[in-house]
C-alpha positions in Angstrom: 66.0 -3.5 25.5 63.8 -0.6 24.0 62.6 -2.7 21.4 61.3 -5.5 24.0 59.4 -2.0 25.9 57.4 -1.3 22.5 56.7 -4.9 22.1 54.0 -5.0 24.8 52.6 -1.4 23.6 52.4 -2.4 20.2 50.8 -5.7 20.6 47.8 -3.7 23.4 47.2 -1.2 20.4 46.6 -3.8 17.7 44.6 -5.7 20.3 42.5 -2.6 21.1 42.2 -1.4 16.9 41.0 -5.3 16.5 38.3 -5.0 19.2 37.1 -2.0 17.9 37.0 -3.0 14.0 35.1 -6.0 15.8 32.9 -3.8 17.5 32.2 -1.3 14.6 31.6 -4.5 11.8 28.8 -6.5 14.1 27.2 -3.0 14.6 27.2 -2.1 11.1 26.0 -5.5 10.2 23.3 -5.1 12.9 22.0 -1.6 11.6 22.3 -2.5 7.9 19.7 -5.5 8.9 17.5 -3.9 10.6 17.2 -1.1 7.8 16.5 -3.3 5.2 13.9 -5.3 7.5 12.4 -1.8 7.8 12.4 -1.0 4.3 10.4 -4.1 3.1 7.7 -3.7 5.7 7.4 -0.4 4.2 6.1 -1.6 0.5 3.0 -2.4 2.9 2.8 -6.3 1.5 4.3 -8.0 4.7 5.1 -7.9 8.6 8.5 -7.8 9.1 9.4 -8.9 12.5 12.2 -10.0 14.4 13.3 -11.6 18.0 14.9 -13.2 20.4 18.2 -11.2 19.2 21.4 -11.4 20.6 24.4 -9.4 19.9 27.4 -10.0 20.4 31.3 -9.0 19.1 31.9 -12.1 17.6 28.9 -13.6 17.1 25.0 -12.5 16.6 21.7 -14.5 16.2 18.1 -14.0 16.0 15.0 -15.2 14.1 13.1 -12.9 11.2 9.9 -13.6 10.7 7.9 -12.8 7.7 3.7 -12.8 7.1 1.3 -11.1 5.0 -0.4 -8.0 5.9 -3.7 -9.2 6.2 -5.0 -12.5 7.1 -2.7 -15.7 8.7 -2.6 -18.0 5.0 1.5 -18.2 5.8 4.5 -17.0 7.7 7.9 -17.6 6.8 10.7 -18.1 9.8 14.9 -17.3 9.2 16.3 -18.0 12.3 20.3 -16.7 11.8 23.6 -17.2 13.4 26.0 -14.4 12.1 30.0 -14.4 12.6 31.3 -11.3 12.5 35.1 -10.5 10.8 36.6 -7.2 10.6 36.3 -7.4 7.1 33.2 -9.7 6.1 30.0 -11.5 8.6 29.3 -15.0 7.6 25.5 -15.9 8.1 23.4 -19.1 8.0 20.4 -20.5 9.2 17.0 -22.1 8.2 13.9 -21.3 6.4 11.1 -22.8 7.6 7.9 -22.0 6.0 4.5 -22.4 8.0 0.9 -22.8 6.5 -2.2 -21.8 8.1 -3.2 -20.2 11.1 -2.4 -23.3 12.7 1.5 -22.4 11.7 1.8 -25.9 10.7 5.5 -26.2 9.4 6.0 -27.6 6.2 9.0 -29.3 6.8 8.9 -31.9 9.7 4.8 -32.4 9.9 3.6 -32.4 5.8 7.3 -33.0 4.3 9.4 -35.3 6.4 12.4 -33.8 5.3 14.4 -30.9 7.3 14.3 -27.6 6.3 16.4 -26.1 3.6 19.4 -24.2 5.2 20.6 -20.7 3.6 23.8 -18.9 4.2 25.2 -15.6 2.9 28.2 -13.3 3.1 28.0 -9.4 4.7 31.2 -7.2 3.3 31.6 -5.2 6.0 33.6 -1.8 3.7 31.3 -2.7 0.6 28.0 -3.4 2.8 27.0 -6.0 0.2 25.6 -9.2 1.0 25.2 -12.3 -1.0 23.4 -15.4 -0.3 21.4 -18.1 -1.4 19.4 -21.6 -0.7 19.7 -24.7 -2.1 15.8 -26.0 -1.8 16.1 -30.0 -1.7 13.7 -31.8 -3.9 11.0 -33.8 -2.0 7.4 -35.6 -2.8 4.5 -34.7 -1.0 1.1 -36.5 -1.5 -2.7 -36.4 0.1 -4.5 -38.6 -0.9 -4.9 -38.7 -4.9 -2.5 -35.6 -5.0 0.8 -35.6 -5.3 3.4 -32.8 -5.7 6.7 -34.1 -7.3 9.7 -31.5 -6.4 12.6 -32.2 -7.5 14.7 -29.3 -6.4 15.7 -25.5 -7.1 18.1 -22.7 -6.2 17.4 -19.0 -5.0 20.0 -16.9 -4.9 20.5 -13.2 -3.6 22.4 -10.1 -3.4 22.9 -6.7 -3.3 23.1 -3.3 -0.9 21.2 -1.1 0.9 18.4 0.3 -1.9 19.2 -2.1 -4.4 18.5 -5.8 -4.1 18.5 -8.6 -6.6 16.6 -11.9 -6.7 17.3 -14.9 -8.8 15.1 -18.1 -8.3 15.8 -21.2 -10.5 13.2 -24.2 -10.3 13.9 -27.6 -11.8 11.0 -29.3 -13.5 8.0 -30.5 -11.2 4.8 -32.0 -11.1 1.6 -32.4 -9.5 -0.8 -35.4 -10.2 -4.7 -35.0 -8.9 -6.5 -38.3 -10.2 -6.5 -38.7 -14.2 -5.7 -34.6 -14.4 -1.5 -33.5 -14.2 -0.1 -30.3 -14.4 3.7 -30.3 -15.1 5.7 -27.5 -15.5 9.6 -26.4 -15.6 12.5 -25.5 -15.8 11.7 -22.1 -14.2 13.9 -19.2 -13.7 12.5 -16.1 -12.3 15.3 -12.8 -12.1 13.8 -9.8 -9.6 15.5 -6.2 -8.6 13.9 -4.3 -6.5 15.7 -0.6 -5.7 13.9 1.8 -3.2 14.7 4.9 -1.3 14.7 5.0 2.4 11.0 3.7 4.0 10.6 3.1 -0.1 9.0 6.2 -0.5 10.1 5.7 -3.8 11.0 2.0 -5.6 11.3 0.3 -9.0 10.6 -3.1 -9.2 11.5 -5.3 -12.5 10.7 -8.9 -12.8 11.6 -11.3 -15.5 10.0 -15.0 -15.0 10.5 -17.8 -17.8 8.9 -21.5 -17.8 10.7 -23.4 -20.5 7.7 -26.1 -20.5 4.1 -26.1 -19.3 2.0 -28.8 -20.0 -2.0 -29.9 -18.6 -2.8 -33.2 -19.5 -6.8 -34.7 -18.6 -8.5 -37.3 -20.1 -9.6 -35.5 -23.7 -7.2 -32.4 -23.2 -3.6 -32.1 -23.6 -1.8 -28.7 -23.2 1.1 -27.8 -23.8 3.1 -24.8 -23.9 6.9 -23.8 -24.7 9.0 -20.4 -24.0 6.4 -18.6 -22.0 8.5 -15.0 -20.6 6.8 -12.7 -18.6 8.1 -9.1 -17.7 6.9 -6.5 -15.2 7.9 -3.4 -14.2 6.6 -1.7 -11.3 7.6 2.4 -10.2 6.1 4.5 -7.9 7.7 8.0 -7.8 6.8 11.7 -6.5 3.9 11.8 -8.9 2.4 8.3 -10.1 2.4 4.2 -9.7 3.1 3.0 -12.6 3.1 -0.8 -14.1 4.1 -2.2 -17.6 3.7 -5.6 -18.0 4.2 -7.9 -21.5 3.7 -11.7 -21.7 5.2 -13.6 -24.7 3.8 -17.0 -25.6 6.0 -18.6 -28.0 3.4 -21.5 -28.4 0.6 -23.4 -27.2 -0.1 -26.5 -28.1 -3.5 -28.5 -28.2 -4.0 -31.9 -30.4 -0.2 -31.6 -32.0 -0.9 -28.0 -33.5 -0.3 -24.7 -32.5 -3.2 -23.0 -30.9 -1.8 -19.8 -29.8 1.4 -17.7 -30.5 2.4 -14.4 -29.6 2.4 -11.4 -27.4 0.4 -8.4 -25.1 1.7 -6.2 -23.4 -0.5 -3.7 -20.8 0.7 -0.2 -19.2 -1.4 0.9 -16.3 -0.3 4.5 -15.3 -1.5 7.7 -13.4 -2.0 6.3 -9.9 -1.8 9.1 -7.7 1.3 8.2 -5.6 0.6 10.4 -2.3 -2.7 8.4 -2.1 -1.0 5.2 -3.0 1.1 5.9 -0.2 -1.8 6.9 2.5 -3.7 4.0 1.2 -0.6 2.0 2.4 -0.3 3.6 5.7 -3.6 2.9 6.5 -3.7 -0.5 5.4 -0.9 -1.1 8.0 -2.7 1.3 10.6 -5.8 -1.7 10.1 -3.7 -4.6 10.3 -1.9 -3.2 13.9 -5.0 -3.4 15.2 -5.0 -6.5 15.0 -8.8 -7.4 14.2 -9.8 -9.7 11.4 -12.0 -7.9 8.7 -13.7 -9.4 5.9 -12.9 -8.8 2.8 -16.1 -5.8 2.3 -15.7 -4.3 5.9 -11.5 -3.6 5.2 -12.7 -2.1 1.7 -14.8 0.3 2.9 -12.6 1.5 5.7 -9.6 2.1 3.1 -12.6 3.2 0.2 -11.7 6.9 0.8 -7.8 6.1 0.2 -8.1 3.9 -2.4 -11.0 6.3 -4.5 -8.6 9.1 -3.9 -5.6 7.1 -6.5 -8.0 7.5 -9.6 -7.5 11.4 -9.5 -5.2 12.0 -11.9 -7.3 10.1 -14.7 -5.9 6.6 -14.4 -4.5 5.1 -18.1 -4.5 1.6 -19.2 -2.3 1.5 -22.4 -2.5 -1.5 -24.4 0.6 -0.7 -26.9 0.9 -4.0 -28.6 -1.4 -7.2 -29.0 0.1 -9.5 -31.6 -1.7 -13.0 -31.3 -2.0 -15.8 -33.7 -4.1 -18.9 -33.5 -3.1 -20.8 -37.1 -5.1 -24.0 -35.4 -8.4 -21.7 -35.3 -6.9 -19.3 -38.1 -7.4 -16.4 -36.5 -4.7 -13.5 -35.8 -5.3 -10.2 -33.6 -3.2 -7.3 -34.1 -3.7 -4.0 -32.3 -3.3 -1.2 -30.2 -5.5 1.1 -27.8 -6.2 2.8 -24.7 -8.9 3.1 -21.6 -8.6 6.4 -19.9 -10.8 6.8 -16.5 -12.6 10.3 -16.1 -11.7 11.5 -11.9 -14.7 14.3 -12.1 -17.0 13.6 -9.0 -15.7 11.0 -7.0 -17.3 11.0 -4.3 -19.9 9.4 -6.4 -18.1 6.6 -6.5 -18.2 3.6 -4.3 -15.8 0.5 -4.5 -17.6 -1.0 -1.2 -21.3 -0.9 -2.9 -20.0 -2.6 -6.3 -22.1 -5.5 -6.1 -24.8 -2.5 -6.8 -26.2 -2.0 -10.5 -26.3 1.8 -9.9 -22.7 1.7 -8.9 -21.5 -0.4 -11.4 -23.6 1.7 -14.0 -21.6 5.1 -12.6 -18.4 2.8 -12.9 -18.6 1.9 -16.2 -19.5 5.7 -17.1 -16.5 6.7 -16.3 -14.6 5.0 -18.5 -13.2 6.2 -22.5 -10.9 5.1 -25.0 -10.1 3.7 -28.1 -8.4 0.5 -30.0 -7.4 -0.6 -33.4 -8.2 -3.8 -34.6 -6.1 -4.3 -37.6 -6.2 -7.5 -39.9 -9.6 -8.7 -39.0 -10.5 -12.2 -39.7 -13.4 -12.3 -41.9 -15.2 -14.8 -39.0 -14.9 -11.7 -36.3 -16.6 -9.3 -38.9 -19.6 -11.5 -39.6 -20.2 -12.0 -36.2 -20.7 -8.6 -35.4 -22.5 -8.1 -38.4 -19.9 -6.1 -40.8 -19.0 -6.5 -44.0 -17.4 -9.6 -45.0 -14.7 -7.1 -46.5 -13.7 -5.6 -43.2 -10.0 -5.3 -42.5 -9.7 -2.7 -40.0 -12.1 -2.1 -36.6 -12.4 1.0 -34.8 -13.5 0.2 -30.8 -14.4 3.2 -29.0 -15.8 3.6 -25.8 -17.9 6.0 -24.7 -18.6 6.6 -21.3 -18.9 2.7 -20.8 -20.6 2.5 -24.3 -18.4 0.4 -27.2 -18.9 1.4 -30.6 -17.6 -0.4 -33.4 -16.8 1.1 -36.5 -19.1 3.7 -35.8 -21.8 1.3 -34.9 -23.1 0.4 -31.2 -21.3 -3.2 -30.4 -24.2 -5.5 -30.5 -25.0 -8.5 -28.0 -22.7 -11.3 -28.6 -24.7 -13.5 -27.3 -27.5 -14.6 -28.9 
């Protein structure tokens, strides 16, 4: 008989520690969203937006919609359905990409096809979530254009202030009259990892095209093992970007036209201003008014001038390039420096100006080796034939080479 009385108790209390872990996963689910939402509006590339919510215990939905800061080129649509568990929220929906400020959907008036559907997992004690879409392959034509797709695979993951992204694209095509431009298999691999409002972020990209071909009557490209890799930082002092592309080889005519690699380093943005410039960009865009391209840089000019303060750097730490079709090579190393004295001199809106672009162009110093210099290069700029080695300095905008002032290369 006493057992039977704790029977009832017992089954109320796990009934009331069920609704609650209920209760606590779709609201963690729910604040975890809407953070991250937050955070990538706050790299100051998109709109984040969403609506029509409704939450529930068991059940949540909504629609995220994505744009670009500036302008109406695109928006991108998730609407959701999430199931919540005590343990883990399943999620799916659609992704519906729209074109113009028309919104004209992609799927359903170009493609008719239905949209690609994406689902994901939320672990409720981890606060991970993994997803990914399966895009369906398709062909799309207008008039003598056509786009053959034949199908890919983005998958993604991660946690609050660390998210990965991995995009695989199977070989496509697209035809425009005698002229086609093939290109694939493509994988792309992105992590992104921010503080809150990414007030600080790192940002490194891998992308890889096995093949890459352009084919015209009397031109045929083709290129193999291209890798490109980025990375991207912005701390408490600087924005920072290293970049290095790898061209394994070109092609043109059965021979190898080009082999190699560069890589670039731009550093010394001033972050604070990176981060104003940002704000203010947003602060435009909330207003809601289009602005041409010239009226939006001269309202963020002051912003924007104020990042070259700390002497911006362009660091060119290796060029290794071979053309054995041409039978040329160039090998080297160097670096641009900008000089921040007197900016207010400066103007980016009044570019188009000789004056300005003179005062530009001042502003610029550095150096870069040429090493190994084809005997070609030195008699066109009027060396001698014996030349192995050039010296490139600028001078406030001036190039010298070799001691000598760089001399037209046109003639």
């Amino acid at each position: 008989m006493r057992k039977e009385r704790l029977i009832a108790p017992v089954v109320v209390g796990l009934a009331l520690v069920w609704a609650v872990a209920q209760l606590v996963a779709s609201l963690l689910f729910e604040r975890e969203l809407a953070r991250a939402l937050d955070d990538l509006e706050a790299r100051g590339e998109l709109v984040v937006e969403r609506s029509e919510v409704e939450q529930g215990w068991l059940a949540s939905s909504g629609t995220i919609r994505m744009s670009p800061l500036l302008g109406d080129g695109w928006q991108l649509e998730l609407p959701y359905e999430a199931r919540h568990g005590v343990f883990s929220t399943r999620v799916s929906g659609e992704a519906m990409p729209l074109a113009g400020p028309r919104q004209v959907r992609l799927f359903g008036d170009w493609l008719p096809s239905s949209p690609p559907r994406w689902h994901a997992s939320y672990q409720t004690l981890g606060g991970t979530l993994e997803g990914s879409i399966q895009l369906a392959p398709f062909i799309a034509s207008q008039g003598p254009r056509e786009l053959d797709f034949r199908g890919g695979q983005l998958t993604f993951g991660g946690q609050y202030g660390d998210w990965r992204l991995r995009v695989r694209l199977q070989p496509w095509r697209l035809t425009d009259g005698v002229a086609t431009l093939e290109s694939g298999p493509i994988a792309l691999e992105s992590r992104y990892a921010y503080t809150a409002g990414a007030h600080h972020f790192t940002q490194h990209d891998l992308l890889r095209i096995d093949e890459l071909s352009w084919q015209q009557p009397g031109l045929a490209l083709e290129a193999h093992d291209l890798s490109y890799r980025s990375r991207m930082q912005l701390d408490d002092r600087e924005l920072s970007i290293d970049g290095e592309l790898t061209l394994t080889e070109v092609q043109a005519a059965e021979q190898v036209l080009l082999t190699g690699r560069v890589a670039l380093a731009l550093s010394r943005i001033n972050a604070d201003a990176v981060r104003e410039a940002l704000a203010r960009l947003r602060d435009e865009a909330a207003k809601g008014q289009p602005l041409e391209g010239r009226e939006l840089l001269a309202r963020l000019e002051p912003e924007l001038i104020a990042t070259l303060q700390d002497s911006p750097r362009l660091d060119v730490p290796v060029v290794d390039l071979e053309s054995p079709m041409l039978g040329l090579k160039a090998r080297g190393e160097g670096a641009l420096f900008f000089d921040p004295r007197r900016l207010d001199e400066l103007s980016l809106a009044r570019l188009d100006e000789k004056a300005q672009q003179a005062r530009w162009l001042s502003r610029l110093d550095g150096d870069f080796t040429w090493h190994d210099v084809p005997t070609v290069v030195a008699l066109w700029l009027g060396l001698p034939l014996d030349t192995r080695e050039l010296e490139i300095d600028v001078i406030r905008g001036r190039v010298r080479v070799n001691g000598r002032p760089l001399p037209p290369l046109w003639r």
